[in-house]
C-alpha positions in Angstrom: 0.0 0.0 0.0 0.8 3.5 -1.0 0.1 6.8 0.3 0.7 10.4 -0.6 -1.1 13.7 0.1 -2.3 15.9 -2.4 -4.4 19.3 -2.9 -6.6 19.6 -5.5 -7.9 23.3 -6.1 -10.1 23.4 -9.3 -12.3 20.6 -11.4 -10.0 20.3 -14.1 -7.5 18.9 -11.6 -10.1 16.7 -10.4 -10.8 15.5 -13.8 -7.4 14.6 -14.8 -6.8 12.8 -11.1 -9.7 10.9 -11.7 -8.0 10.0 -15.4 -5.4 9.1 -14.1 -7.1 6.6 -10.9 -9.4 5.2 -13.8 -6.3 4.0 -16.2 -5.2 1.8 -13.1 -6.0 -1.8 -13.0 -5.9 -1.4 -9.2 -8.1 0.5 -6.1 -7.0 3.8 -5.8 -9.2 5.2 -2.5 -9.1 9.2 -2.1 -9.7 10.5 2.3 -10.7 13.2 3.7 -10.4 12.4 7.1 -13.0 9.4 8.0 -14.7 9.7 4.7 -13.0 7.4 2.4 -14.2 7.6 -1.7 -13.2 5.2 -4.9 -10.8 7.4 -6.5 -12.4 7.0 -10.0 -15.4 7.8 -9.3 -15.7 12.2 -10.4 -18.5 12.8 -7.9 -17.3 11.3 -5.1 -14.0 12.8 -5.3 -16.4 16.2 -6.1 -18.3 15.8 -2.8 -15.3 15.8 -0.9 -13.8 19.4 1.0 -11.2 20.1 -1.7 -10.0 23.0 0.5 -8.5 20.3 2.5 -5.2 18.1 1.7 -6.6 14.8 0.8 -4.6 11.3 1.2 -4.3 8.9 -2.1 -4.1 5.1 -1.3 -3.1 3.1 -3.9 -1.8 -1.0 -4.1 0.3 -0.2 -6.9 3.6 1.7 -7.8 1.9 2.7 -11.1 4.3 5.5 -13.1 1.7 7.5 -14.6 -0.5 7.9 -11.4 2.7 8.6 -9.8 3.4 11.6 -11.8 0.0 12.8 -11.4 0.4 12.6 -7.7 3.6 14.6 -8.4 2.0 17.5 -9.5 -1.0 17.6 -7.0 1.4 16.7 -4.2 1.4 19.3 -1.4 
């Protein structure tokens, strides 16, 4: 298991996260504290406080969700 912390401000960067999450052949989960939402799914990840750092758990080392972390990463 992975985990990094990210920030994401505006829907496009919610839309490409959620890109990225749904080209991955594994669960990717996205928490806001207790609340805990599939990662490719836009309206969960929507419904969540995006004024808050959020925490990315992943199974996989997966180099293109990596770098999307990468840029989100705060």
């Amino acid at each position: 298991m992975f985990t990094k912390k990210i920030r994401l401000k505006t829907v496009d960067e919610v839309r490409e996260f959620v890109k990225a999450a749904d080209k991955c052949s594994f669960h990717v989960d996205i928490q806001n504290g207790e609340t805990l939402i599939d990662a490719k799914s836009i309206m969960g990840v929507m419904s969540l406080d995006l004024t808050e750092k959020l925490a990315v758990v992943y199974e996989e080392a997966d180099p293109e969700l990596e770098q999307v972390l990468e840029k989100f990463q705060s």
